[in-house]
C-alpha positions in Angstrom: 98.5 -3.4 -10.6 99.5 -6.4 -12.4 101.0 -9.8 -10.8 104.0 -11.9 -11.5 105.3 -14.9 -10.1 108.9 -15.2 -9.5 110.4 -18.5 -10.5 113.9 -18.1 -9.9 115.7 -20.6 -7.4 116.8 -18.1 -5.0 115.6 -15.0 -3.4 116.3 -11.8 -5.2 116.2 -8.3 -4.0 114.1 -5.8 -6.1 114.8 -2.4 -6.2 112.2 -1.4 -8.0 109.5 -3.1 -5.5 111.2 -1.2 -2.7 114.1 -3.5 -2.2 112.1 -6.3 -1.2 113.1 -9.9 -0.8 110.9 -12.2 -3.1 111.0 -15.6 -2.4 111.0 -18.4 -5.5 107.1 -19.1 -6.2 106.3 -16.0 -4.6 103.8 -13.6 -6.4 104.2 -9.9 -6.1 102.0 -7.3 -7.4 104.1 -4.8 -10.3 103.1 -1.9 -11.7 101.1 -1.7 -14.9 103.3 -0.1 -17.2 106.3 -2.4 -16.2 104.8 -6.2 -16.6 106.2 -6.1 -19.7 109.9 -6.0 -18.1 109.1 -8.9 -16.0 107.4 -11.4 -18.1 110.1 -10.7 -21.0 112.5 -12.8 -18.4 111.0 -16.3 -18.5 114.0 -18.1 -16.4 113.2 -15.6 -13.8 108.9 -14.2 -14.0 106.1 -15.8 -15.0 102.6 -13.7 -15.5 99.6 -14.4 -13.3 98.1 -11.8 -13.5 97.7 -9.2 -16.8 97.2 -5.8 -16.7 94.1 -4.2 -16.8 93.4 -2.3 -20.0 92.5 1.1 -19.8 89.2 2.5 -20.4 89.3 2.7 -24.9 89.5 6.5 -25.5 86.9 7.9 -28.1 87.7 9.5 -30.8 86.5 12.9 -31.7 86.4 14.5 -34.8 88.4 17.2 -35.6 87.5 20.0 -38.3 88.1 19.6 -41.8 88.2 15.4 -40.6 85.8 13.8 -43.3 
């Protein structure tokens, strides 16, 4: 899980995080795949914490691959 800091000036509800109450300054934890959506809204999330890459796949060859 990734973590943002919300820097708004007032509490928000967030459905996504289960209709929580986040406080300004507060830091929640967000899921991977949507840290993107948060830190894209600078008056509201900051990042403080990335995501974690995922393990880099190998690649295999496939026949007739030169």
């Amino acid at each position: 899980m990734a973590k943002v800091r919300f820097v708004g000036p007032e509490p928000v509800i967030v459905p996504e995080l289960g209709g929580r109450t986040v406080q300004p300054d507060e830091v929640v934890e967000v899921p991977d795949h949507r840290y993107d959506a948060y830190v894209c809204q600078p008056p509201n999330w900051e990042g403080v914490e990335e995501p974690k890459e995922s393990a880099p796949k190998k690649a295999t060859a496939r026949k007739g691959d030169v």
